[in-house]
C-alpha positions as CSV (number, residue, x, y, z in Angstrom):
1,X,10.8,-2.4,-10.3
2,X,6.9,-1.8,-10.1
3,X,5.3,-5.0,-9.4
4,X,1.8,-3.3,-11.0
5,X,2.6,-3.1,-14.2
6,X,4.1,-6.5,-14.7
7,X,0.8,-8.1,-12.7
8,X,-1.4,-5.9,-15.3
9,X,0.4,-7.3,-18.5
10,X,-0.2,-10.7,-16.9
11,X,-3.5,-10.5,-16.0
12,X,-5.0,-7.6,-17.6
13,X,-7.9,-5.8,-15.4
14,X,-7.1,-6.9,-11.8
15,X,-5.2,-4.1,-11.0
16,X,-7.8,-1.3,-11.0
17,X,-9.1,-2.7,-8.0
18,X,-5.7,-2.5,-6.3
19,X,-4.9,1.2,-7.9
20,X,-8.7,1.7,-6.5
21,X,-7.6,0.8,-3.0
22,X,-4.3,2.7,-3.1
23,X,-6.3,5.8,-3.9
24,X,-8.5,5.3,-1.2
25,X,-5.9,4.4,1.4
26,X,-4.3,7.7,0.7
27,X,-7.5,9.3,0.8
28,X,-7.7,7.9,4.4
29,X,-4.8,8.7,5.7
30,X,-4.8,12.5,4.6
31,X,-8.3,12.4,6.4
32,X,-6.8,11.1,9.0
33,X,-3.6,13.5,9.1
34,X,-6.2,16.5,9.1
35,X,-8.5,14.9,11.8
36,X,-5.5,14.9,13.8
37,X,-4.4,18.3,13.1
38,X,-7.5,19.2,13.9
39,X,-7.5,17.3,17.6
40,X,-11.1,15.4,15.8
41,X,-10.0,12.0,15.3
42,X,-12.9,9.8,15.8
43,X,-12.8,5.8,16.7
44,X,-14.6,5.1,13.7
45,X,-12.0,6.7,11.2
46,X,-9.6,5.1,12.6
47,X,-11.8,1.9,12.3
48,X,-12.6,3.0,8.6
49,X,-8.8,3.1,7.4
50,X,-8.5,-0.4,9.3
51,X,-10.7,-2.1,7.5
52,X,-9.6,-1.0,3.9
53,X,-6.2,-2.0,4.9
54,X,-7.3,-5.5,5.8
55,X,-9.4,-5.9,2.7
56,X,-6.3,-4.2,0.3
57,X,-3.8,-6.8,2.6
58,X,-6.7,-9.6,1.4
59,X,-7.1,-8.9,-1.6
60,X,-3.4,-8.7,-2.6
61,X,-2.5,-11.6,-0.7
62,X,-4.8,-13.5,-2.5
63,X,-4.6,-12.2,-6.0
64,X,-1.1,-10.2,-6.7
65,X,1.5,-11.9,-3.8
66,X,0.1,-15.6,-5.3
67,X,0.7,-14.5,-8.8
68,X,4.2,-13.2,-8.2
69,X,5.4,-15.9,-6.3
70,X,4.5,-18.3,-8.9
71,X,5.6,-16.5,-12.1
72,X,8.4,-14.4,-10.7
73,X,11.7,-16.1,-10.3
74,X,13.9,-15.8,-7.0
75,X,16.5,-13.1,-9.1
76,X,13.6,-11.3,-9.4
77,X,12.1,-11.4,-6.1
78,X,14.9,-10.2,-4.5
79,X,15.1,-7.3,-6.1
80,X,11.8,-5.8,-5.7
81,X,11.7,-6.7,-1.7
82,X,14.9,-4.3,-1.7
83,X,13.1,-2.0,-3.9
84,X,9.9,-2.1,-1.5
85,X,11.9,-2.3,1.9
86,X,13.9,1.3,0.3
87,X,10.4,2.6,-0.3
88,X,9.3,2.2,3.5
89,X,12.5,3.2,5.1
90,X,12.1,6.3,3.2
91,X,8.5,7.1,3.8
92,X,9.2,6.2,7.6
93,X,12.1,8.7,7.9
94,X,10.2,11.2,5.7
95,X,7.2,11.1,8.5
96,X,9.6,11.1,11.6
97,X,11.5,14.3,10.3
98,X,7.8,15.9,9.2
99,X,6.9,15.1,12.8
100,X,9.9,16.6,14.3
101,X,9.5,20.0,12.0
């Protein structure tokens, strides 16, 4: 169900921007996680991640969400928002037990 891959065969070379963003979102956040370990989180981290998530939100809007809404059908559709809706229930109860460990 990854929507990547299909956007890539579609219009080769837009993606490594995205896969560029991912990778520096997660980058982020594990600077963040640590920060806050640490009791060192600073404003402008915060402020940092913020930004890249706006400019990935942007950027995807724009470029991947307008793609698959026009060449993706509605049997499709639906079954990647259940795919992606799965994905953050999971990660959501993954970081609520991690925080209650």
């Amino acid at each position: 169900h990854a929507l990547l891959p299909r956007y890539e065969a579609a219009c080769p070379g837009q993606t490594a921007t995205i896969r560029k963003q991912h990778a520096d979102i997660r980058v982020e956040l594990e600077r963040l996680g640590i920060d806050l370990d640490l009791h060192a989180l600073r404003e402008e981290s915060v402020e940092r991640l913020v930004t890249l998530l706006r400019e990935h939100a942007a950027r995807e809007e724009a470029q991947l969400y307008k793609w698959a809404d026009a060449a993706l059908g509605e049997h499709e559709k639906w079954p990647l928002l259940k795919w992606f809706a799965a994905r953050v229930e999971d990660r959501l109860a993954s970081s609520r037990s991690s925080r209650r460990g």
